[in-house]
mmCIF entry with sequence, helices, sheets and N, C-alpha, C, O atoms, coordinates in Angstrom:
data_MODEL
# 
_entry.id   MODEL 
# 
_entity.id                         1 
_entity.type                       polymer 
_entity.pdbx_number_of_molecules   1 
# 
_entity_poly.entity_id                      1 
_entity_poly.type                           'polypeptide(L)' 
_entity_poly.nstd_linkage                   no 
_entity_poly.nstd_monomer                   no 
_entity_poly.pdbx_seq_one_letter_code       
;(UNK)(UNK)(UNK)(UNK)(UNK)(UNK)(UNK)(UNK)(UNK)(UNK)(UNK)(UNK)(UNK)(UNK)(UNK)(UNK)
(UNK)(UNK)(UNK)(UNK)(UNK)(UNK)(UNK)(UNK)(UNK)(UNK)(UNK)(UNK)(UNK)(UNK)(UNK)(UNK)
(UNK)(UNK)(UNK)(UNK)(UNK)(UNK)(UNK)(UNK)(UNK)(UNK)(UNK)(UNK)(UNK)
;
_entity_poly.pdbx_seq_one_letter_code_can   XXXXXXXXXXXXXXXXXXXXXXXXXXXXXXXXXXXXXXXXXXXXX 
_entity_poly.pdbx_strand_id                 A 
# 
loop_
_entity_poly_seq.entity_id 
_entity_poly_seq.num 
_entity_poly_seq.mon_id 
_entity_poly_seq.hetero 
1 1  UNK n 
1 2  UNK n 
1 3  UNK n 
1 4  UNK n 
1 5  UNK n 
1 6  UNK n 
1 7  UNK n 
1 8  UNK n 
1 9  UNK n 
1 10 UNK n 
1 11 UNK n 
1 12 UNK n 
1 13 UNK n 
1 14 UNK n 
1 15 UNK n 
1 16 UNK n 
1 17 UNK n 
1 18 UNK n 
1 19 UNK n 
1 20 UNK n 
1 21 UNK n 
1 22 UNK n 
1 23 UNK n 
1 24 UNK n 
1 25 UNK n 
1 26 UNK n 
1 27 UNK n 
1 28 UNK n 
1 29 UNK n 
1 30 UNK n 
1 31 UNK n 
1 32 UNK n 
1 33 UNK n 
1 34 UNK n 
1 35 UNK n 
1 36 UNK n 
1 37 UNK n 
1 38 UNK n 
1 39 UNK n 
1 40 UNK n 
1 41 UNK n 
1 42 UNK n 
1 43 UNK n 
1 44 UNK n 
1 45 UNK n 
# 
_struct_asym.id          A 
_struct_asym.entity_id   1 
# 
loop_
_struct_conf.conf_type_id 
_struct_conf.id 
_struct_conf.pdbx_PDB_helix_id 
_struct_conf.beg_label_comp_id 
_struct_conf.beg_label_asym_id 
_struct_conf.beg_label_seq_id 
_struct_conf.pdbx_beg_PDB_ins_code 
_struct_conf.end_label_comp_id 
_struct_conf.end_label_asym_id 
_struct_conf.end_label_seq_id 
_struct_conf.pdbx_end_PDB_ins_code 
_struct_conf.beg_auth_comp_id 
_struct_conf.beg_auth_asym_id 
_struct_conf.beg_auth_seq_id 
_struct_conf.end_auth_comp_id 
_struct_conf.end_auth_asym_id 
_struct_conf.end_auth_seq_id 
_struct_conf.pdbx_PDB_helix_class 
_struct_conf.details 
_struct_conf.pdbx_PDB_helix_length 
HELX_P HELX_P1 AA1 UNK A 2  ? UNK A 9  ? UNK A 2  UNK A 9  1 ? 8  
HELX_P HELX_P2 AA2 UNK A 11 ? UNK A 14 ? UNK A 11 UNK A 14 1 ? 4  
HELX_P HELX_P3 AA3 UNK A 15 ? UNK A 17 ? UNK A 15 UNK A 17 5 ? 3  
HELX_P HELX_P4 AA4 UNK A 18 ? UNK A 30 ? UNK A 18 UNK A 30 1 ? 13 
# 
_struct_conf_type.id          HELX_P 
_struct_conf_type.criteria    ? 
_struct_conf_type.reference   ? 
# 
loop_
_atom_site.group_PDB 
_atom_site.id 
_atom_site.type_symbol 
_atom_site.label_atom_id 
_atom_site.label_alt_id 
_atom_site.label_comp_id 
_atom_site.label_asym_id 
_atom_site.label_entity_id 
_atom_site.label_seq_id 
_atom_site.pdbx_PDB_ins_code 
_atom_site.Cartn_x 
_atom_site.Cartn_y 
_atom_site.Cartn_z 
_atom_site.occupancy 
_atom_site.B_iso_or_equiv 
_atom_site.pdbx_formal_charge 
_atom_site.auth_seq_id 
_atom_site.auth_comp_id 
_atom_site.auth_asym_id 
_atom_site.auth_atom_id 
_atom_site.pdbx_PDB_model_num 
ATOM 1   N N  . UNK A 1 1  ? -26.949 26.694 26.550 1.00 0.00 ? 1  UNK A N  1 
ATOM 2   C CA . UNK A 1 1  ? -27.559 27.403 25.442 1.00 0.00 ? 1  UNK A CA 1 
ATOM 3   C C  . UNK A 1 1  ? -28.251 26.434 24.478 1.00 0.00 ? 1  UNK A C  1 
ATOM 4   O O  . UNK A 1 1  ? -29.171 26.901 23.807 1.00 0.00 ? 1  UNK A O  1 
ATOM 5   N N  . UNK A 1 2  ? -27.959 25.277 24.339 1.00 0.00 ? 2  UNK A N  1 
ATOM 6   C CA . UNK A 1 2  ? -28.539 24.470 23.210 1.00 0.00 ? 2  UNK A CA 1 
ATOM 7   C C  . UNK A 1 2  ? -29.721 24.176 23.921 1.00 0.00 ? 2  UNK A C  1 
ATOM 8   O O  . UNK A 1 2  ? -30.664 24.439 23.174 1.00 0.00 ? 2  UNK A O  1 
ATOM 9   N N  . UNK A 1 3  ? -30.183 23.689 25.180 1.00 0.00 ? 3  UNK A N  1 
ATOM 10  C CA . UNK A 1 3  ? -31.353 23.569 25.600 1.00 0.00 ? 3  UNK A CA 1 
ATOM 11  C C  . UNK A 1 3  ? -32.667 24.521 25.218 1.00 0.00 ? 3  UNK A C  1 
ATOM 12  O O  . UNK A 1 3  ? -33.801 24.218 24.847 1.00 0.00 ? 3  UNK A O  1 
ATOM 13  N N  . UNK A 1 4  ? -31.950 25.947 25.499 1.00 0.00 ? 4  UNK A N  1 
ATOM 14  C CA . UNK A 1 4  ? -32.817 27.118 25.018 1.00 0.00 ? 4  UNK A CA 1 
ATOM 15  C C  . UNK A 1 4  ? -33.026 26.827 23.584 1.00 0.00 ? 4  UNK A C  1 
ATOM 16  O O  . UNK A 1 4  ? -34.102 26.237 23.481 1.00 0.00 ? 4  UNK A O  1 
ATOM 17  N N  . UNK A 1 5  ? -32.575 26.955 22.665 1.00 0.00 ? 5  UNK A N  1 
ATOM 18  C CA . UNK A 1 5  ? -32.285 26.343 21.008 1.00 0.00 ? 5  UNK A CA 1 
ATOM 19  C C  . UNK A 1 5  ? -33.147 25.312 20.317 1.00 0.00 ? 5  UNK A C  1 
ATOM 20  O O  . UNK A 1 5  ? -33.725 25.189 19.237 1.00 0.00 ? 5  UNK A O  1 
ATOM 21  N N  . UNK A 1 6  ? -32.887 24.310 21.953 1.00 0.00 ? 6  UNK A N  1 
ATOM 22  C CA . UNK A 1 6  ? -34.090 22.879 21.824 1.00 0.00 ? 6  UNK A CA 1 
ATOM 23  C C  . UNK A 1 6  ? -35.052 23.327 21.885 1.00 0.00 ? 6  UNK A C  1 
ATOM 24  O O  . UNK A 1 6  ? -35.911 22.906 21.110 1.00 0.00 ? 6  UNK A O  1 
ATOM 25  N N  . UNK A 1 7  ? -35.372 24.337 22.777 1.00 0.00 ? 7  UNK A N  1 
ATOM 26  C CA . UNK A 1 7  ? -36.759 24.384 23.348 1.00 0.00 ? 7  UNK A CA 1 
ATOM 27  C C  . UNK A 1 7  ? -37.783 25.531 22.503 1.00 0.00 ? 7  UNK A C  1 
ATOM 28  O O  . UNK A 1 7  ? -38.964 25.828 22.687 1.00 0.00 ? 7  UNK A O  1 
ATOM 29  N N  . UNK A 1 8  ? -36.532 26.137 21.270 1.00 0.00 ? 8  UNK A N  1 
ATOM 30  C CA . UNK A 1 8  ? -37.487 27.319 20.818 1.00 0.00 ? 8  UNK A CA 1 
ATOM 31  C C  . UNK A 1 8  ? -37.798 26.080 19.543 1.00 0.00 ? 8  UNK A C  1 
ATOM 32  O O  . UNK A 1 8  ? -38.955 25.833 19.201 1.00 0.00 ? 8  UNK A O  1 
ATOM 33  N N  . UNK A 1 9  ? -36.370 25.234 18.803 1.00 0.00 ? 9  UNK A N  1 
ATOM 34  C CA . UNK A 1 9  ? -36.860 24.956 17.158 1.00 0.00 ? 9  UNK A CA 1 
ATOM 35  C C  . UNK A 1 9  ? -37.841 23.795 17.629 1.00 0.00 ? 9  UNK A C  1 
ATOM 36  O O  . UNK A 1 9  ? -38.327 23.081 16.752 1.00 0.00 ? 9  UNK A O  1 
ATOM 37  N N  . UNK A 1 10 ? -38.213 23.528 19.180 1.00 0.00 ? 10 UNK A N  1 
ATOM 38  C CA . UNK A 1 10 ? -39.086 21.741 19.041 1.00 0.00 ? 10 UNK A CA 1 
ATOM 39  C C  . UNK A 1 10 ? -40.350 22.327 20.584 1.00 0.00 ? 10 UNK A C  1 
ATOM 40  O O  . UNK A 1 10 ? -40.431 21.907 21.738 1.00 0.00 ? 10 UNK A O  1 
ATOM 41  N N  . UNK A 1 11 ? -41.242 23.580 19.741 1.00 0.00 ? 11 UNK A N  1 
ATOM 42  C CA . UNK A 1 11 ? -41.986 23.610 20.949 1.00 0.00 ? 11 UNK A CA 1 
ATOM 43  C C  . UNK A 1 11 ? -43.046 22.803 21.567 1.00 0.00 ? 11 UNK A C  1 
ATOM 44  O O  . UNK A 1 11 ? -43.643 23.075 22.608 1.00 0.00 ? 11 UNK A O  1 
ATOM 45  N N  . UNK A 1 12 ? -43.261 21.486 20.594 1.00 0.00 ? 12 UNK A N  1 
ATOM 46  C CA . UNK A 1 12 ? -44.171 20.663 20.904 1.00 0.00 ? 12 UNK A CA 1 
ATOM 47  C C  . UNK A 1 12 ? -43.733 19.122 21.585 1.00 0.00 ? 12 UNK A C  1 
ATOM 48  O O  . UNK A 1 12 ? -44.594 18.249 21.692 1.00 0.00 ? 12 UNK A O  1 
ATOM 49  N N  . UNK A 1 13 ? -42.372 18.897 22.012 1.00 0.00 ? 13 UNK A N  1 
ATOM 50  C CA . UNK A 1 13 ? -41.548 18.133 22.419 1.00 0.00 ? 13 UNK A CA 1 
ATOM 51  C C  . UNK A 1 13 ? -41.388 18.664 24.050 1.00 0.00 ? 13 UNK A C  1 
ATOM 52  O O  . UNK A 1 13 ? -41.643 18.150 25.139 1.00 0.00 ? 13 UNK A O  1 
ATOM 53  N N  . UNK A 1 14 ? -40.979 19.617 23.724 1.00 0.00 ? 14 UNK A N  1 
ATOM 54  C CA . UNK A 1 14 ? -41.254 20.474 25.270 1.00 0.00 ? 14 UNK A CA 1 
ATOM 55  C C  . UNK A 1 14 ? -42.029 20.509 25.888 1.00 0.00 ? 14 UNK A C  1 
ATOM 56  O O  . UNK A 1 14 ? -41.765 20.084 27.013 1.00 0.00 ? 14 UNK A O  1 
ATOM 57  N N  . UNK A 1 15 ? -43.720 21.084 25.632 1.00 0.00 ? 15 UNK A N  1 
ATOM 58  C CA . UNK A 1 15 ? -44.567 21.188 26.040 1.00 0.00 ? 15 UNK A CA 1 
ATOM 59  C C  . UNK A 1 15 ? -45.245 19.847 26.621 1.00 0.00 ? 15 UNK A C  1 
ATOM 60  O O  . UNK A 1 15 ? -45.948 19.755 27.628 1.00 0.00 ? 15 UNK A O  1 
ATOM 61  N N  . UNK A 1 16 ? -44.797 18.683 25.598 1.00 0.00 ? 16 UNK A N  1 
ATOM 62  C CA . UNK A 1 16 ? -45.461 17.513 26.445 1.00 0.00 ? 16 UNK A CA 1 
ATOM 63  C C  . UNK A 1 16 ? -44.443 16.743 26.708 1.00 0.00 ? 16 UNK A C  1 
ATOM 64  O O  . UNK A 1 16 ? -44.557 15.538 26.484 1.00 0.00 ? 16 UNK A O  1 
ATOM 65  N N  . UNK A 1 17 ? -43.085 17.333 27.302 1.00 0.00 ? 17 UNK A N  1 
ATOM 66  C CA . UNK A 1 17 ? -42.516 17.194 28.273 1.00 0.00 ? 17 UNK A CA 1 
ATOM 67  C C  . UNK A 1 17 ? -43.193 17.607 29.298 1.00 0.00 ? 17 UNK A C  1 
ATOM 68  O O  . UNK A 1 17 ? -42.923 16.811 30.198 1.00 0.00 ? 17 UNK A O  1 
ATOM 69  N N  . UNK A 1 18 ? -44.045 18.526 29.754 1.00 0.00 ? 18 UNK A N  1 
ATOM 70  C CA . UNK A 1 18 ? -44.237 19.445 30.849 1.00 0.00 ? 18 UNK A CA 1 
ATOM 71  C C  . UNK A 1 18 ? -45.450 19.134 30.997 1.00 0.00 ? 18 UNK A C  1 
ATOM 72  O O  . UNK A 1 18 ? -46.122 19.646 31.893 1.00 0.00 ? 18 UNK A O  1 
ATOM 73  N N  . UNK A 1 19 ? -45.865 18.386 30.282 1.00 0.00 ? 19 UNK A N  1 
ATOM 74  C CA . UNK A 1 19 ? -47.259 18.100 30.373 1.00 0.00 ? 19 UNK A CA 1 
ATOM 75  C C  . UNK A 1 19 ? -47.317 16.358 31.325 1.00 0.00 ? 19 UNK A C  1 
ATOM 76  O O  . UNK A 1 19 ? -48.035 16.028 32.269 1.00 0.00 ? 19 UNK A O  1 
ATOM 77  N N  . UNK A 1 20 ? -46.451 15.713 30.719 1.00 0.00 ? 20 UNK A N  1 
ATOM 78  C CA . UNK A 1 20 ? -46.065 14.736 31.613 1.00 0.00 ? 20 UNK A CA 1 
ATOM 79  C C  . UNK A 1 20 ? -45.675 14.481 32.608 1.00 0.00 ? 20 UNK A C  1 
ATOM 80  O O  . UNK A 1 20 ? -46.026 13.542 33.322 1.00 0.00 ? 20 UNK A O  1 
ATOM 81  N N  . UNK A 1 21 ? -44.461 15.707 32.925 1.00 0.00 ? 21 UNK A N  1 
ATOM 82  C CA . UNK A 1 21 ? -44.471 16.146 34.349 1.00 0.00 ? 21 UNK A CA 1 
ATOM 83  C C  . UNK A 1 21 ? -45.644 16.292 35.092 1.00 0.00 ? 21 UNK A C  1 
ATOM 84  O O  . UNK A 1 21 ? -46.074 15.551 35.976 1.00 0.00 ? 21 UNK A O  1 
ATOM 85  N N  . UNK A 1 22 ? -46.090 17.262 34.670 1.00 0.00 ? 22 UNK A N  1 
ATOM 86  C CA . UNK A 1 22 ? -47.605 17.615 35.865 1.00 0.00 ? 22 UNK A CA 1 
ATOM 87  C C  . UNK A 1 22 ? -48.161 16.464 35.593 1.00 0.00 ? 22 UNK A C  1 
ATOM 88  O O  . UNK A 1 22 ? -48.756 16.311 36.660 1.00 0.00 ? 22 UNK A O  1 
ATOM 89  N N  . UNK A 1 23 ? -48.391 15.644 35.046 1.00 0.00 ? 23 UNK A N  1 
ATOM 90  C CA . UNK A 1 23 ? -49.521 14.377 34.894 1.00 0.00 ? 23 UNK A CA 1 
ATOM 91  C C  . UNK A 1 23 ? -49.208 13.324 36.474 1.00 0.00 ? 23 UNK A C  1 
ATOM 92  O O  . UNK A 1 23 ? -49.841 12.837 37.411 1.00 0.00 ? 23 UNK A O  1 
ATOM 93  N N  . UNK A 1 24 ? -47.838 13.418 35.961 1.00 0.00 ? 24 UNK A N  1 
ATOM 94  C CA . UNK A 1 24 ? -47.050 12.141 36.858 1.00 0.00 ? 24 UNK A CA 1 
ATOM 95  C C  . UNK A 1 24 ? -47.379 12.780 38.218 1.00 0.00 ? 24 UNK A C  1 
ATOM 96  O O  . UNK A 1 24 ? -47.908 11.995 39.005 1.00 0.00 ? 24 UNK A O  1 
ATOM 97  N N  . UNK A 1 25 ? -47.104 14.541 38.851 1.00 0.00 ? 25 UNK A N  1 
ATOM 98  C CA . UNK A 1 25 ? -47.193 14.902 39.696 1.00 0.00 ? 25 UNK A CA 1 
ATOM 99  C C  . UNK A 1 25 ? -48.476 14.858 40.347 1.00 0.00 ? 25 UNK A C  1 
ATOM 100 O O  . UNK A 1 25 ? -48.649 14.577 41.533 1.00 0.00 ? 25 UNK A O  1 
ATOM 101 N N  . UNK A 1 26 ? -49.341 15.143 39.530 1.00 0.00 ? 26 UNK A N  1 
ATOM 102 C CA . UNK A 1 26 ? -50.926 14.672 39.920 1.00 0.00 ? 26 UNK A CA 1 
ATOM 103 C C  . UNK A 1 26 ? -51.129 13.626 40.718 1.00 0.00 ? 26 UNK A C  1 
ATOM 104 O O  . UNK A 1 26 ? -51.330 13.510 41.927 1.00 0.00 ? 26 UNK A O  1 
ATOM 105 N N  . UNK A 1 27 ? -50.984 12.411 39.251 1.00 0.00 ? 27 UNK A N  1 
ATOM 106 C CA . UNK A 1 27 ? -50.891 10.831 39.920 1.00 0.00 ? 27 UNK A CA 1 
ATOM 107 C C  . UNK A 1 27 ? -50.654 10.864 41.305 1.00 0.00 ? 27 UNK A C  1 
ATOM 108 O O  . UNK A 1 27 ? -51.510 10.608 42.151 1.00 0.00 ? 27 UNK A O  1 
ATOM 109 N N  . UNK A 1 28 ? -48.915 11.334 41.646 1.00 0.00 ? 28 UNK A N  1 
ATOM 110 C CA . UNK A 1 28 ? -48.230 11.302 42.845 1.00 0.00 ? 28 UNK A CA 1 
ATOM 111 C C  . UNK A 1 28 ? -49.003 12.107 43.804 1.00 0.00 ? 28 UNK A C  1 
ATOM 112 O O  . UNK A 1 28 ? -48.910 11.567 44.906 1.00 0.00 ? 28 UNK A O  1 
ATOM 113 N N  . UNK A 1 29 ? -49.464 12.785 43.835 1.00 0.00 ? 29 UNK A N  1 
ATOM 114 C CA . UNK A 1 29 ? -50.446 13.334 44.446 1.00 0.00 ? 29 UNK A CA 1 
ATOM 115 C C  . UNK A 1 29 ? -51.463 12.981 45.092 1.00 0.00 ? 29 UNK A C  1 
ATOM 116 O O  . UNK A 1 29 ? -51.493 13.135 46.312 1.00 0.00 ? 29 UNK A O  1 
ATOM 117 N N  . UNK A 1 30 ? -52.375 12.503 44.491 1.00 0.00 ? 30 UNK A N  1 
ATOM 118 C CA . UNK A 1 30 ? -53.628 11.945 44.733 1.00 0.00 ? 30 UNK A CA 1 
ATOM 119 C C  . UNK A 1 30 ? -53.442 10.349 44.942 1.00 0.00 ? 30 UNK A C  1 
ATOM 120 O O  . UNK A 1 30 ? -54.468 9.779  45.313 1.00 0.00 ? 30 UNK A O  1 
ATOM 121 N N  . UNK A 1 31 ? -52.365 9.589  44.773 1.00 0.00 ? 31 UNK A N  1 
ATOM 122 C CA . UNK A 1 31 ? -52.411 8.322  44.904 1.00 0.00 ? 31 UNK A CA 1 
ATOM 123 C C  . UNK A 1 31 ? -51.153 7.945  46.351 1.00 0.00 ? 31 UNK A C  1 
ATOM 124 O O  . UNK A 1 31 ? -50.745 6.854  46.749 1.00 0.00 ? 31 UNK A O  1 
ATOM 125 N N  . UNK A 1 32 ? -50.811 9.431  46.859 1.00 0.00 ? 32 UNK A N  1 
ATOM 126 C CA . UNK A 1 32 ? -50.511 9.671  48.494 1.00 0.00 ? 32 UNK A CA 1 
ATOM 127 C C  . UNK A 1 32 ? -51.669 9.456  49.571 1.00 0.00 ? 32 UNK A C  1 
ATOM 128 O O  . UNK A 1 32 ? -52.883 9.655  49.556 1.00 0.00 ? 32 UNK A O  1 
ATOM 129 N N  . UNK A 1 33 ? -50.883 9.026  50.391 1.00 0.00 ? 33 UNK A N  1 
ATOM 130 C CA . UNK A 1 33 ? -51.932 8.701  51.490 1.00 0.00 ? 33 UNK A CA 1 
ATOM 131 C C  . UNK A 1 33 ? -52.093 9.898  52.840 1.00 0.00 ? 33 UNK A C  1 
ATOM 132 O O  . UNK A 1 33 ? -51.199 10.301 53.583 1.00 0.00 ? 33 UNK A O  1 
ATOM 133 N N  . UNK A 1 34 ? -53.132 10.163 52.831 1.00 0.00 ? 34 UNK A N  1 
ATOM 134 C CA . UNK A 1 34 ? -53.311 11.639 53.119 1.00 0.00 ? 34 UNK A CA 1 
ATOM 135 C C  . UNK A 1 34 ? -54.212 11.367 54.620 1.00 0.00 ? 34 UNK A C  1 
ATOM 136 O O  . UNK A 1 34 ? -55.391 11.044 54.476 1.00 0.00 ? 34 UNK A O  1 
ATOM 137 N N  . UNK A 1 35 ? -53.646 11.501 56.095 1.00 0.00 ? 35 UNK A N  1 
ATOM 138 C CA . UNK A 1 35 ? -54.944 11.280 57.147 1.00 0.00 ? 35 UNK A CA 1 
ATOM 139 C C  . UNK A 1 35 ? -55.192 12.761 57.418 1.00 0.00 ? 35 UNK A C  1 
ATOM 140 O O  . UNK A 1 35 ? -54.365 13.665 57.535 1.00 0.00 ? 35 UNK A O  1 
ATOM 141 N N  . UNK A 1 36 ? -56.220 12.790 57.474 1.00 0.00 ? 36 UNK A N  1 
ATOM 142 C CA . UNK A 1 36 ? -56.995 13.995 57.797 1.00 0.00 ? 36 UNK A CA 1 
ATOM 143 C C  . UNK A 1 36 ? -57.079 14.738 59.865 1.00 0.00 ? 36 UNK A C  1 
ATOM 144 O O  . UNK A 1 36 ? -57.266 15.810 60.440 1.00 0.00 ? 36 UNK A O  1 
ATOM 145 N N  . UNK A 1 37 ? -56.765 13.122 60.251 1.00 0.00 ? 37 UNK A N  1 
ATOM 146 C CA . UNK A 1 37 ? -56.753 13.637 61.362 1.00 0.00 ? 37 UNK A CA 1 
ATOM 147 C C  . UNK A 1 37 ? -55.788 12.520 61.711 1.00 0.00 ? 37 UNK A C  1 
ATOM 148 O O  . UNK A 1 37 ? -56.150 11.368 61.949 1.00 0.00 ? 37 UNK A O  1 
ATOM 149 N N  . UNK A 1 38 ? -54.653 12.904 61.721 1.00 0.00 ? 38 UNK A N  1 
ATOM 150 C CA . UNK A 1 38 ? -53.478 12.228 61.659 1.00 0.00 ? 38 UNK A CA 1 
ATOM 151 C C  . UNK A 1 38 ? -52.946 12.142 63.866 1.00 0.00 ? 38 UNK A C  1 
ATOM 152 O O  . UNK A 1 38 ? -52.934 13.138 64.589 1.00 0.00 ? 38 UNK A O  1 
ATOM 153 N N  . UNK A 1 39 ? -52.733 11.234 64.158 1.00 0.00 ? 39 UNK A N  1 
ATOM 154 C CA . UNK A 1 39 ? -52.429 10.866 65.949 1.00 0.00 ? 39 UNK A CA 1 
ATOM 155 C C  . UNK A 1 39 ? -51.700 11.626 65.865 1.00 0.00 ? 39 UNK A C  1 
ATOM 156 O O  . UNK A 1 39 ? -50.957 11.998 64.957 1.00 0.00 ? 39 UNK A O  1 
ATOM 157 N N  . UNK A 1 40 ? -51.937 12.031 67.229 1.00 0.00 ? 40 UNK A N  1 
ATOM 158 C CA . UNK A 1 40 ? -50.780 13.374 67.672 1.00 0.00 ? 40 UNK A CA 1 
ATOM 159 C C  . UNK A 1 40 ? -51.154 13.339 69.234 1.00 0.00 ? 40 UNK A C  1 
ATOM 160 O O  . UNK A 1 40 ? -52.209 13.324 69.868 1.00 0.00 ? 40 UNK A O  1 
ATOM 161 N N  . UNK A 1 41 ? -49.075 13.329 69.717 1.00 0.00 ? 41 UNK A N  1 
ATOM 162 C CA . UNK A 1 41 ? -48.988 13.225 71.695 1.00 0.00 ? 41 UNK A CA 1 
ATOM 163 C C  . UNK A 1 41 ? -48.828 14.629 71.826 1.00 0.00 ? 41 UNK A C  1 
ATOM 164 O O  . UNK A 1 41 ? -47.972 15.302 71.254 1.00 0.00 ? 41 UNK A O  1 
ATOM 165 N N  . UNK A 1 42 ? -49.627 15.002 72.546 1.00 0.00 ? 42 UNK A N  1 
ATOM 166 C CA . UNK A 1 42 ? -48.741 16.315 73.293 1.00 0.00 ? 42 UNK A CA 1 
ATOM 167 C C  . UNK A 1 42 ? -47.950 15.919 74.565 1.00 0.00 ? 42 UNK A C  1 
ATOM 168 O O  . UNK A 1 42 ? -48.265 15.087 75.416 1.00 0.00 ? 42 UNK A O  1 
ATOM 169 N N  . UNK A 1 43 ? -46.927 16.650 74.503 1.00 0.00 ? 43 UNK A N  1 
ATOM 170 C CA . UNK A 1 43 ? -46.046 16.465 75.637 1.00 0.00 ? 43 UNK A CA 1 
ATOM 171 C C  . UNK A 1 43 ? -46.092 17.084 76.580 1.00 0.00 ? 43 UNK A C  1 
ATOM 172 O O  . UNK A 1 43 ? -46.094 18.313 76.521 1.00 0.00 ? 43 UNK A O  1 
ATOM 173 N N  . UNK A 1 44 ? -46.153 16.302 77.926 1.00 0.00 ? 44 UNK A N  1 
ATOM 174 C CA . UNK A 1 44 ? -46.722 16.596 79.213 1.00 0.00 ? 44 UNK A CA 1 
ATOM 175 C C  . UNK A 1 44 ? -45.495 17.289 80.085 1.00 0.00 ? 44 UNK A C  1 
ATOM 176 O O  . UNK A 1 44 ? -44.379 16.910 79.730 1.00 0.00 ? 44 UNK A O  1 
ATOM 177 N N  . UNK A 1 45 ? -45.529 18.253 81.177 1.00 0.00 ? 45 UNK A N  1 
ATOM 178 C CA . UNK A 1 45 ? -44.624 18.213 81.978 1.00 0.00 ? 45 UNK A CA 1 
ATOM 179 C C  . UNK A 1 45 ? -45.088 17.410 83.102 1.00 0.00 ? 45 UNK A C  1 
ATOM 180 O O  . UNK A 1 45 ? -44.349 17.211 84.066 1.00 0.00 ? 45 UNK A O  1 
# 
């Protein structure tokens, strides 16, 4: 319950909490290494 409490009396502490999140997630995102046409075996009988 105090979290809820935190999050109503400090809504601008929160928000760029959440804003930092997604920032970082971005970053992590786009600074992944991504192959587009990534090797691949098919398996033979």
């Amino acid at each position: 319950m105090w979290l809820t409490r935190f999050a109503i009396r400090q809504p601008t502490i929160i928000t760029l909490f959440f804003l930092a999140v997604a920032l970082f997630g971005i970053i992590g995102f786009f600074s992944m290494g991504v192959n587009v046409k990534p090797p691949v075996t098919f398996p033979a009988v």
